[in-house]
NUBA-872724 format. One record per atom (N, C-alpha, C, O): z, y, x; atom name; residue number from 1. Coordinates in nm, 3 decimals. Layout:
zz/yy/xx/name/resi
Z/Y/X/CA/NUM
...
//
This chain:
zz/yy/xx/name/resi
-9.151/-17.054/-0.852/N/1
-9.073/-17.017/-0.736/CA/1
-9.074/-16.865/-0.726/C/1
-9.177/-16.809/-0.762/O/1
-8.944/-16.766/-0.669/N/2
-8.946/-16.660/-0.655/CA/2
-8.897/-16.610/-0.537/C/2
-8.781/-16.624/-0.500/O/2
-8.992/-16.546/-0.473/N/3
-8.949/-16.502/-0.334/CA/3
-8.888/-16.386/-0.317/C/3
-8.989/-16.316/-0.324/O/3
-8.790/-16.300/-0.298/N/4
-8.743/-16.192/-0.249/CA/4
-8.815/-16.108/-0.115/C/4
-8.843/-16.161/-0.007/O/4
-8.831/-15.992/-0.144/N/5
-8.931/-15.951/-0.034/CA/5
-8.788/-15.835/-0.021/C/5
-8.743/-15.793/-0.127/O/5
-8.740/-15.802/0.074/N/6
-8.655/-15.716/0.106/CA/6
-8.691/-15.649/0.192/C/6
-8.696/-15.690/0.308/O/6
-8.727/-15.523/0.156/N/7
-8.838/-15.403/0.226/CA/7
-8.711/-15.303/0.179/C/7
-8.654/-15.294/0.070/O/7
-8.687/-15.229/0.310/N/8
-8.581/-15.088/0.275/CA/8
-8.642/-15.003/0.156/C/8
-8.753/-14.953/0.143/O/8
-8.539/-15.002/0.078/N/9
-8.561/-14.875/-0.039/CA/9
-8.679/-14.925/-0.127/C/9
-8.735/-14.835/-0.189/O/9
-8.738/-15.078/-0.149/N/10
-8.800/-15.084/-0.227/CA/10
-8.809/-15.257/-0.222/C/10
-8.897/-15.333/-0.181/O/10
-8.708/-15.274/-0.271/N/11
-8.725/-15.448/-0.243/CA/11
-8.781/-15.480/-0.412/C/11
-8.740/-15.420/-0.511/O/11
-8.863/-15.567/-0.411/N/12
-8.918/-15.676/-0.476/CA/12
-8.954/-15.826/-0.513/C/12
-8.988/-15.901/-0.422/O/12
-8.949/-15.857/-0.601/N/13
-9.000/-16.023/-0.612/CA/13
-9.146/-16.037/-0.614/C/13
-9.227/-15.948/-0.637/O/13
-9.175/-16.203/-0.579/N/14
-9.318/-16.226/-0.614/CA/14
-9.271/-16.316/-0.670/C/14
-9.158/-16.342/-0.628/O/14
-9.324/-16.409/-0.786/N/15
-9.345/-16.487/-0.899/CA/15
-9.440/-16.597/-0.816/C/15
-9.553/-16.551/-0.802/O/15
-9.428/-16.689/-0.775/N/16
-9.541/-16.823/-0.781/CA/16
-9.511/-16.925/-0.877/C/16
-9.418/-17.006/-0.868/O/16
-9.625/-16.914/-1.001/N/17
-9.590/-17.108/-1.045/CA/17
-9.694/-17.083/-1.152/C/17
-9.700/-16.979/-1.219/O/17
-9.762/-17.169/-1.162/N/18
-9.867/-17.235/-1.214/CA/18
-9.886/-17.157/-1.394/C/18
-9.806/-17.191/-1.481/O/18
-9.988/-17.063/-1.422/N/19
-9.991/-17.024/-1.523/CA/19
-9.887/-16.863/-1.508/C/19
-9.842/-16.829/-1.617/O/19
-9.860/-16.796/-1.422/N/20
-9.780/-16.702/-1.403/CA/20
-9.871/-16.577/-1.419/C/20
-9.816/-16.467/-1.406/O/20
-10.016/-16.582/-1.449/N/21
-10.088/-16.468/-1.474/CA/21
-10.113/-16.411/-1.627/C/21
-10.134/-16.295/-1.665/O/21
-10.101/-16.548/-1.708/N/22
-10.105/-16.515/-1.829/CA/22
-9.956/-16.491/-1.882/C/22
-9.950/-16.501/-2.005/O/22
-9.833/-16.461/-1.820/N/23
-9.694/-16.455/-1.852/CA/23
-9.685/-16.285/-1.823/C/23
-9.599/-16.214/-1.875/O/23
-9.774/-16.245/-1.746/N/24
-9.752/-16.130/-1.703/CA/24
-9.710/-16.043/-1.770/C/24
-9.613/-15.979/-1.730/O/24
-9.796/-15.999/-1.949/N/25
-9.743/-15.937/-2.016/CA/25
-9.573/-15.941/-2.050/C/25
-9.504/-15.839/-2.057/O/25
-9.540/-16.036/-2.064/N/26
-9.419/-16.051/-2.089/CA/26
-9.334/-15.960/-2.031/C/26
-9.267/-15.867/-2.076/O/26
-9.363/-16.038/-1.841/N/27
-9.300/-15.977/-1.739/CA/27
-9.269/-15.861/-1.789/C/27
-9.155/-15.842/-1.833/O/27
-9.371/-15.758/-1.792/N/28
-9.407/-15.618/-1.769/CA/28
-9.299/-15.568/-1.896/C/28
-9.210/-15.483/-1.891/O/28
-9.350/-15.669/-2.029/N/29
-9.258/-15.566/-2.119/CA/29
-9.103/-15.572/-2.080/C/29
-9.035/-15.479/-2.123/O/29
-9.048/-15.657/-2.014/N/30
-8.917/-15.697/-2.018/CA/30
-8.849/-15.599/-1.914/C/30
-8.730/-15.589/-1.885/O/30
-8.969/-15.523/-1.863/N/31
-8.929/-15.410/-1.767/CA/31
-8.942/-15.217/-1.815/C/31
-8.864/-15.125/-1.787/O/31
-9.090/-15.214/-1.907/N/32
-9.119/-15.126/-1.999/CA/32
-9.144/-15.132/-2.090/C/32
-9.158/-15.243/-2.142/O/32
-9.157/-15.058/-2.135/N/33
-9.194/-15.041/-2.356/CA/33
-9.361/-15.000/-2.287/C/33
-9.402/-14.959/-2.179/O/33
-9.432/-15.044/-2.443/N/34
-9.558/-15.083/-2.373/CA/34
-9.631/-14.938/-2.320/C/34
-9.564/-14.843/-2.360/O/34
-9.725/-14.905/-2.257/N/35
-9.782/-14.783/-2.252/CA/35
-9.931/-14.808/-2.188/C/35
-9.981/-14.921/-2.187/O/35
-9.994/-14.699/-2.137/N/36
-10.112/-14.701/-2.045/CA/36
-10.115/-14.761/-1.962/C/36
-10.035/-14.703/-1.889/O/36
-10.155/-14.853/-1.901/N/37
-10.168/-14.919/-1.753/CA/37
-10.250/-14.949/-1.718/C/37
-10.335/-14.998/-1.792/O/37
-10.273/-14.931/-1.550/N/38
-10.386/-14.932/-1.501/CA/38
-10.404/-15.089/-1.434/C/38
-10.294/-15.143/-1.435/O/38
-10.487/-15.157/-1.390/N/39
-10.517/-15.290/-1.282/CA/39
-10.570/-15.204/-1.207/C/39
-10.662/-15.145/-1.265/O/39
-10.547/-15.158/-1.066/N/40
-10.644/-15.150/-0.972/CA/40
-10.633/-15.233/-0.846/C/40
-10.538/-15.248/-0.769/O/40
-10.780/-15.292/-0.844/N/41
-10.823/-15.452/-0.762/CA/41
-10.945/-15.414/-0.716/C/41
-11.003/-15.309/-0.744/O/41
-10.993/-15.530/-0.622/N/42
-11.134/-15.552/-0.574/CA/42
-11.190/-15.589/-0.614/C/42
-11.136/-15.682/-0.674/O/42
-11.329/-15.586/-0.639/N/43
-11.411/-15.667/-0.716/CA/43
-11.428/-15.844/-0.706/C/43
-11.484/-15.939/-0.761/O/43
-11.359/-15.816/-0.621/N/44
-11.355/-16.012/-0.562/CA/44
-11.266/-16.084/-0.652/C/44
-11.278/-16.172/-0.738/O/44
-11.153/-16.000/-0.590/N/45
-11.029/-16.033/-0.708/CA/45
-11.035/-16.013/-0.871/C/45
-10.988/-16.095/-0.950/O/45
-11.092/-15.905/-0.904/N/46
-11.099/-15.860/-1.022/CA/46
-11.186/-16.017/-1.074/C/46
-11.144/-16.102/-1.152/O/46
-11.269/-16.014/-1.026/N/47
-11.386/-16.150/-1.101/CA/47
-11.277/-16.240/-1.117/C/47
-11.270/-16.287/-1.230/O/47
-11.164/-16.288/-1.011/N/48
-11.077/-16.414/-1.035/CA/48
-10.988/-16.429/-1.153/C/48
-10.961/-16.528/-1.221/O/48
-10.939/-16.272/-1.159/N/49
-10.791/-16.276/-1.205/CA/49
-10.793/-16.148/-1.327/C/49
-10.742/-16.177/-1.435/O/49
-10.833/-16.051/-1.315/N/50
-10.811/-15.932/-1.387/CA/50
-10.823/-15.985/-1.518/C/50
-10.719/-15.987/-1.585/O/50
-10.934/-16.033/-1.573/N/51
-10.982/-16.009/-1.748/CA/51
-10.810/-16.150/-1.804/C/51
-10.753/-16.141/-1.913/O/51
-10.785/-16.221/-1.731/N/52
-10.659/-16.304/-1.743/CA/52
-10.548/-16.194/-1.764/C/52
-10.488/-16.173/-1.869/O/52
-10.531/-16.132/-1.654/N/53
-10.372/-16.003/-1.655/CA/53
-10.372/-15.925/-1.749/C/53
-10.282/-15.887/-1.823/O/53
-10.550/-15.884/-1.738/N/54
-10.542/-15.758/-1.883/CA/54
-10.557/-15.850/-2.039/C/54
-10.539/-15.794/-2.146/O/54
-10.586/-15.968/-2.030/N/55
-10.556/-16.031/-2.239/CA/55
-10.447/-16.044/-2.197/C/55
-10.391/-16.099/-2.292/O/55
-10.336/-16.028/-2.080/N/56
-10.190/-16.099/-2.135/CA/56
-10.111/-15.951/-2.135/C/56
-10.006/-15.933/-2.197/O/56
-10.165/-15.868/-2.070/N/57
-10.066/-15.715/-2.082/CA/57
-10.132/-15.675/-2.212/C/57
-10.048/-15.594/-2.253/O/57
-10.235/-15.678/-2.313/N/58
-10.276/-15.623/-2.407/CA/58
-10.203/-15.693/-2.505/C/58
-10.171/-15.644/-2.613/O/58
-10.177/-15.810/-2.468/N/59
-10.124/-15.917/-2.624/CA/59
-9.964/-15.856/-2.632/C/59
-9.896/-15.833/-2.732/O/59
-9.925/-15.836/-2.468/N/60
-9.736/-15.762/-2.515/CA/60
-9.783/-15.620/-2.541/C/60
-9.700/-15.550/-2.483/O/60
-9.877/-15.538/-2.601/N/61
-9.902/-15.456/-2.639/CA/61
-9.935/-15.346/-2.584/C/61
-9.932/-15.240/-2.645/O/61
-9.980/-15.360/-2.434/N/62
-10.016/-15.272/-2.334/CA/62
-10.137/-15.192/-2.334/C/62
-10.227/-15.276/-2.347/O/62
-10.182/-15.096/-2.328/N/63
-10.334/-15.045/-2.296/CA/63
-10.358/-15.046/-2.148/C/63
-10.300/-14.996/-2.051/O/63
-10.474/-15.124/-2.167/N/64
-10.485/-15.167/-1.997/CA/64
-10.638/-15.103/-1.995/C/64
-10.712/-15.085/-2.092/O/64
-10.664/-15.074/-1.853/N/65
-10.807/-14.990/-1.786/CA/65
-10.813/-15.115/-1.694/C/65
-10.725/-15.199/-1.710/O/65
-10.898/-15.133/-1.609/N/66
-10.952/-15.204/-1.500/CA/66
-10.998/-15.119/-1.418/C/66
-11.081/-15.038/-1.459/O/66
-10.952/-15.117/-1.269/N/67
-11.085/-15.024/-1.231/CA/67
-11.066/-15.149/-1.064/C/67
-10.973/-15.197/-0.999/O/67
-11.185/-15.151/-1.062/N/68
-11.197/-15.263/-0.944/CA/68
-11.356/-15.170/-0.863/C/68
-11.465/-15.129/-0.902/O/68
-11.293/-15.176/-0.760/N/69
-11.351/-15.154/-0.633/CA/69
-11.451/-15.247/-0.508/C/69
-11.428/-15.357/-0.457/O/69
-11.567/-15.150/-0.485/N/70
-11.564/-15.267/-0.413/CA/70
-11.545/-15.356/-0.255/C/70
-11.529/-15.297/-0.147/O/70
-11.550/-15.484/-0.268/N/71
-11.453/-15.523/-0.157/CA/71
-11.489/-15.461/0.012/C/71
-11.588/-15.491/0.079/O/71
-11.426/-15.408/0.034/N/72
-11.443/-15.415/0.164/CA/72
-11.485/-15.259/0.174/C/72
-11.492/-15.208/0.285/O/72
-11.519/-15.166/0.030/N/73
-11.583/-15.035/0.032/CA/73
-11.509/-14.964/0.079/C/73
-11.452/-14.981/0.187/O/73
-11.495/-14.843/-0.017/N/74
-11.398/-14.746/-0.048/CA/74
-11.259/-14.779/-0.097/C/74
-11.235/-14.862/-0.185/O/74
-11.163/-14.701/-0.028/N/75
-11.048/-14.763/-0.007/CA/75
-10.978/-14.723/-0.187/C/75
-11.017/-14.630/-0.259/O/75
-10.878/-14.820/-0.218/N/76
-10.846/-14.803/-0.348/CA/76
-10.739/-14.696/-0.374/C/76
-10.623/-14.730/-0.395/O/76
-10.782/-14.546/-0.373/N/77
-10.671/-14.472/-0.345/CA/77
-10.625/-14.383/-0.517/C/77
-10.690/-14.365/-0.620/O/77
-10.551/-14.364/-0.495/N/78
-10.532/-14.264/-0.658/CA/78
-10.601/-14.195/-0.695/C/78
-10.642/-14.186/-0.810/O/78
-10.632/-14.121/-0.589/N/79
-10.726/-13.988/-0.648/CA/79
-10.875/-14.061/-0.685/C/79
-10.942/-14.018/-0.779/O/79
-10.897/-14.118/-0.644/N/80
-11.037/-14.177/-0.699/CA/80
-11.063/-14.245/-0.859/C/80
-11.158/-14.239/-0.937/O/80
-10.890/-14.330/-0.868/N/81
-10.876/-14.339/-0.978/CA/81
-10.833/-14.275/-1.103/C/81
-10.828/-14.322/-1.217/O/81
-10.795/-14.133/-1.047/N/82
-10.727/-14.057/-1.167/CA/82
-10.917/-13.982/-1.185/C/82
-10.957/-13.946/-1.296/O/82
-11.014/-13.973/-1.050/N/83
-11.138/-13.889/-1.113/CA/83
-11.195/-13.940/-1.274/C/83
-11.245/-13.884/-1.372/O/83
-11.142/-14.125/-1.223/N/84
-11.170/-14.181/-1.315/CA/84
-11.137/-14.163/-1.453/C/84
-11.240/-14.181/-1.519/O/84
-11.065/-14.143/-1.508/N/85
-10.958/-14.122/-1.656/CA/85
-11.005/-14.041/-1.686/C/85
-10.969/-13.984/-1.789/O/85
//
């Protein structure tokens, strides 16, 4: 199922259906040619879902980082993650 989120000046889809985390790579290439990419998540989430998103963005040929935070800490902002790189 695909929902339309219609937000001014930046509308988007969400994807629901069963097995849609390991498709992701796909997604992504069918939008870019592969490059650097980051996951940034919570550590809650990251335990559920991340090491799934990052084997399926690495298999369409992506370089993927992880950087997961933790829940409820420090807020997940850029600059914290670019200290990172």
């Amino acid at each position: 199922m695909k929902i339309r989120i219609d937000i001014p000046h930046h509308p988007y889809d969400i994807q629901i259906e069963k097995g849609c985390l390991a498709q992701a790579g796909q997604w992504l290439r069918e939008l870019w040619q592969p490059q650097k990419v980051v996951i940034v998540t919570d550590n809650h989430v990251a335990s559920l879902y991340a090491e799934k998103v990052k084997l399926s963005l690495e298999d369409a040929g992506f370089q993927v980082a992880v950087f997961d935070f933790l829940e409820g800490g420090r807020k997940k902002e850029f600059d914290h993650c670019s200290e990172s790189l």
